[in-house]
N, C-alpha and C positions, 0 to 999 in steps of 0.2 A: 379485318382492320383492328387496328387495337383502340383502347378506351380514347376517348377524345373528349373535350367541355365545348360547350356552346353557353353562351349567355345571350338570353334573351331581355329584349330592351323597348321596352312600351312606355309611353310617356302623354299618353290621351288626356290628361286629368281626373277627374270622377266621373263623367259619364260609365258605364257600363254596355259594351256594343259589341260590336259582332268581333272587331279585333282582338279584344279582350278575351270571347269568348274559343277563340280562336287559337289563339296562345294558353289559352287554360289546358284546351283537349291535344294540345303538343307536349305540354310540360308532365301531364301525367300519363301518358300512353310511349314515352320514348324510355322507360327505363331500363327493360330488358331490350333497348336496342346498343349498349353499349355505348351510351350516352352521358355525360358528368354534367348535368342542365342545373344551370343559374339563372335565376331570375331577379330584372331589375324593372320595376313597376312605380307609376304615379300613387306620391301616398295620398289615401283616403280612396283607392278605386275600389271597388268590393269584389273583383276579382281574386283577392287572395283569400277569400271566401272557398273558391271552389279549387285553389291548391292544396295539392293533399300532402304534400312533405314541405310547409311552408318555414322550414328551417332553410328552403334555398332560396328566398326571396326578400329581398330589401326595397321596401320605400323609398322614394324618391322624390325632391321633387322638381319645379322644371324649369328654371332661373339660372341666371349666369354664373352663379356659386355653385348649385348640383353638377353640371357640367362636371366641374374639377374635382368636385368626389367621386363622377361617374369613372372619369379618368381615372384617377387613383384606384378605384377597385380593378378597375381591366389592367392594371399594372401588376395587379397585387394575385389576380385571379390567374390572370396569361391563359385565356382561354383559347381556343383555338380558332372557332365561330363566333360570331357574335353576329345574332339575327334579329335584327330592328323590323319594326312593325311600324306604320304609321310616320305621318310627317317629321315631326319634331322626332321623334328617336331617330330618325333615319339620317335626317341631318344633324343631328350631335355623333351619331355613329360613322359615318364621315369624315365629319372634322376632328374625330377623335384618332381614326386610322392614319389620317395623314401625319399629324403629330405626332403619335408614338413612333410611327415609321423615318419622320425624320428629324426624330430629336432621341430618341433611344434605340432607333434598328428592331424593335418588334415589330414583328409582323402577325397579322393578325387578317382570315378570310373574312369579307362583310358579305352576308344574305340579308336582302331587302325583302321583306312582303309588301305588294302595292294593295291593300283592302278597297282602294278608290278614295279621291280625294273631291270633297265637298264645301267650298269654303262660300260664301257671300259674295259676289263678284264688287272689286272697289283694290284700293291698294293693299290691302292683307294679303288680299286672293294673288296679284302680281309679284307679291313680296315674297309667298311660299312659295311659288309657281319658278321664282330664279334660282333662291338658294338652293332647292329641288334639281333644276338643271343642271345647276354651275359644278355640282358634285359628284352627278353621277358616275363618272368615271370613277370612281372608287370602288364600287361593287364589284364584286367576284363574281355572283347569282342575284336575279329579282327574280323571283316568283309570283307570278298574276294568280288571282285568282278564278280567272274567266279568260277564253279566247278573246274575249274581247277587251279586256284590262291589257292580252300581252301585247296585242295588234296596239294599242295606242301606246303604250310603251315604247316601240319598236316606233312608232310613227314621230314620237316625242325623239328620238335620237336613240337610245339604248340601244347596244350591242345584242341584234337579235339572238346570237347563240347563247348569250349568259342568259335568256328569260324565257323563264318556264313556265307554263300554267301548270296548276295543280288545283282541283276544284276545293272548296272548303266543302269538308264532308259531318255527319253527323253520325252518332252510336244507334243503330236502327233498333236496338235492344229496349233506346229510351221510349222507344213512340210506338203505337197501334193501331194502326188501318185499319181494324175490325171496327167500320161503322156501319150504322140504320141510315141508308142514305134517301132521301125522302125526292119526291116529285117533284115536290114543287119549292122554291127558295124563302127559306123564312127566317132564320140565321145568316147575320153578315157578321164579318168581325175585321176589323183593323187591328194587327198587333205592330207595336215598334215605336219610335223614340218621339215626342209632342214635339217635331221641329217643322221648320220650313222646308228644308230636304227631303223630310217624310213625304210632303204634298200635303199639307194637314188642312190647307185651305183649300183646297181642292177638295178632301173628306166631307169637309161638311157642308161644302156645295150641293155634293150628290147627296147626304142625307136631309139637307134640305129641300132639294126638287124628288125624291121619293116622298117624303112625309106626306106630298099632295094627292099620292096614288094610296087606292085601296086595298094593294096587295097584301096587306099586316105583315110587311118585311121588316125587323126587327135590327138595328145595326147595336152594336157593341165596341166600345175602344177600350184596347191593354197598352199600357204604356203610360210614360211621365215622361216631360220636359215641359221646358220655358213657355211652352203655346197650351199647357192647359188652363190658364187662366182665362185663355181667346177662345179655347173652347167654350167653357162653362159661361161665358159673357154670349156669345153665339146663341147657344141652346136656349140660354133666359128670354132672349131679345128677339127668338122667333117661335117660340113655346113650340119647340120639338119635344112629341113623346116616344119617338122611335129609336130612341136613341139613351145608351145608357154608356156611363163612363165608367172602367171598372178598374182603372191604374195597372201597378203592376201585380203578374199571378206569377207564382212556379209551380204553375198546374198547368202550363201551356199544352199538353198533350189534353187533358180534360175540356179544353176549351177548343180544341179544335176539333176534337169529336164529333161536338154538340154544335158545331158550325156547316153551313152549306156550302160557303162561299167566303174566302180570304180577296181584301180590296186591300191596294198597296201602291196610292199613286206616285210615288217617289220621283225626284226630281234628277235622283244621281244617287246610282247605290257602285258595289262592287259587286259581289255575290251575294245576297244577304242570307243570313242563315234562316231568318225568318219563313222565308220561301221554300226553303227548299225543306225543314221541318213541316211544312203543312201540307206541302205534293205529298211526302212519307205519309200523310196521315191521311191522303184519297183528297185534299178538297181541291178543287178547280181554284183558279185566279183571277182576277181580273186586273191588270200594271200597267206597266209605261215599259218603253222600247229603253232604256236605259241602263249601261254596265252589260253584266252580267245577265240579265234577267232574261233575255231569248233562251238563252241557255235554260232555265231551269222551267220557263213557259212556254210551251209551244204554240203559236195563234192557232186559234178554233179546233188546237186539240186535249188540252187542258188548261183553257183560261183564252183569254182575252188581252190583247197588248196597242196601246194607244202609244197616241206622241207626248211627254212630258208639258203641263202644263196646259194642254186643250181638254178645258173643262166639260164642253160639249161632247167630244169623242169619249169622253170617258164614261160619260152618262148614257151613251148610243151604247158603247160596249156593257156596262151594269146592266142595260136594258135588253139587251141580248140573249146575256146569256142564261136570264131568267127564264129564257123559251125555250133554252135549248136542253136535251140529255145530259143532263150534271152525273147520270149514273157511267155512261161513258165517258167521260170528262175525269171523275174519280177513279177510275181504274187507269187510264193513262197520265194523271197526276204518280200513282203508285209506280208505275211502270218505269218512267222518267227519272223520279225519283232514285233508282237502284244505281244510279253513275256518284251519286257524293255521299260514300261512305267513308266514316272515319279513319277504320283499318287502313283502306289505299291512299287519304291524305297523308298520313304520319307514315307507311313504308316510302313513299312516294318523296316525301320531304327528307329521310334518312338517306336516301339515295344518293338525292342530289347535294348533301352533304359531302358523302362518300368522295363521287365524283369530283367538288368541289377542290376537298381535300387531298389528290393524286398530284 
């Protein structure tokens, strides 16, 4: 097939997340696939940090006026793809398709990624939840990230043949499973984003009702957002020592090493990459039944999987799996592990370009 553009179109704001991180490991691994990749991004995200030819990527930002310069670059560009990430891009890339389409005759394929959507339940939630709907028809391809992102796609109305799972994979290059894996559990670690989505009040439930055991189980949190101020207000107001805050690392392979056990009570993920970066690195789980995460946890064979939001079950399962062989537990985290590799996300997504494209 000969050379083709795609521009890619993310509009999250400044957070830094798994979509973000997601579109990073596309943008710099599809060059030698006979790909002409453009990138259009939320300005001030730190993603363009880890673009490496960041001469094809432009700031944005995500107001009724960026709209019209988004427009004007896709006019200017004529890409062939244009593969939106996330809510707001997905729906400006939408309503961008249909305009061009019937006000200048360009045509242009749209590829959706669904990463999972999280919003506060109230009219926001209902507000994203139509213009999401009312458009769909416009997509060419969605790409789930999880069998279970495609099945409620597909439940949601989409065209089952347009929507493909493709797992979000990692460079196994970056990480090391050569760990000391110890008996008994003395390292916990939560890594990911200080929200409500996280489960972050759920976290320090269970580090609160362990503090009262004498196990010297030690918990640790990686991660910044809007909830560490409720943290550190938490930990003062019930003088927890079990418990240390350590923000963000890009050491996350160092810190997984030196861990027993990753806790991730999320309320609504997609895939997270957080997960499946820590199965690579041998540590068992203990999650919620939610998204994607069946998938990357298997119950009682590396980790532990609860119902979102029952505090009790989750501290039955923490307490678990403190009794159980975490050395068998780590070698079938590795195991598991070996289905979300980078290489096959990114041939896997050229593919279904390709085909797109026919």
């Amino acid at each position: 097939m000969k050379k083709y553009k795609v521009l890619y179109l993310i509009l999250n704001g400044s957070p830094y997340g798994g979509s973000e991180k997601h579109v990073v490991d596309i943008v710099n691994n599809i060059y030698d696939k006979g790909i002409d990749a453009k990138l259009i991004y939320s300005d001030g995200n730190s993603l363009i940090e880890g673009i490496k030819d960041k001469g094809i990527a432009t700031p944005m930002g995500r107001g009724f006026i960026d709209f019209f310069k988004i427009l004007k670059i896709v006019r200017d560009e004529k890409p062939d793809i244009i593969h939106a990430h996330a809510a707001r891009a997905l729906i400006f890339a939408r309503i961008l398709k249909l305009l061009l389409k019937k006000f200048t005759g360009q045509k242009i394929k749209l590829v959706s990624t669904s990463h999972g959507l999280w919003v506060p339940s109230g009219k926001k939630k209902l507000q994203l939840h139509r213009l999401l709907h009312v458009f769909k028809g416009q997509d060419d391809l969605t790409l789930a990230v999880s069998n279970y992102s495609r099945s409620e796609l597909i439940d949601q109305g989409y065209n089952k043949d347009r929507v493909k799972c493709i797992y979000n994979g990692i460079d196994f290059s970056n990480f090391n499973s050569s760990r000391n894996i110890k008996r008994k559990v003395k390292n916990v670690i939560f890594v990911g984003r200080l929200t409500e989505q996280k489960g972050v009040s759920h976290l320090m439930d269970l580090i609160d009702r362990e503090s009262l055991n004498e196990d010297e189980v030690k918990f640790e949190i990686y991660g910044s957002g809007h909830l560490d101020t409720y943290i550190d207000d938490y930990i003062r107001a019930k003088k927890l020592t079990n418990v240390n805050v350590k923000g963000h690392t890009d050491s996350i392979n160092d810190v997984f090493l030196k861990a027993d056990i990753l806790i991730a009570p999320s309320m609504d993920e997609g895939l997270p990459y957080t997960l499946v970066e820590a199965i690579n690195c041998g540590l068992p789980v203990v999650s919620t039944v939610v998204g994607g995460i069946p998938e990357i946890v298997e119950n009682g064979k590396n980790g532990f999987l609860v119902k979102p939001g029952d505090r009790d079950d989750f501290y039955r399962a923490f307490s678990k799996i403190k009794k159980e062989n975490i050395e068998s537990m780590s070698r079938e985290s590795i195991r598991i592990s070996q289905k979300f590799s980078l290489s096959t996300m990114v041939d896997s997504i050229v593919y279904e370009y390709e085909e797109c494209l026919k």
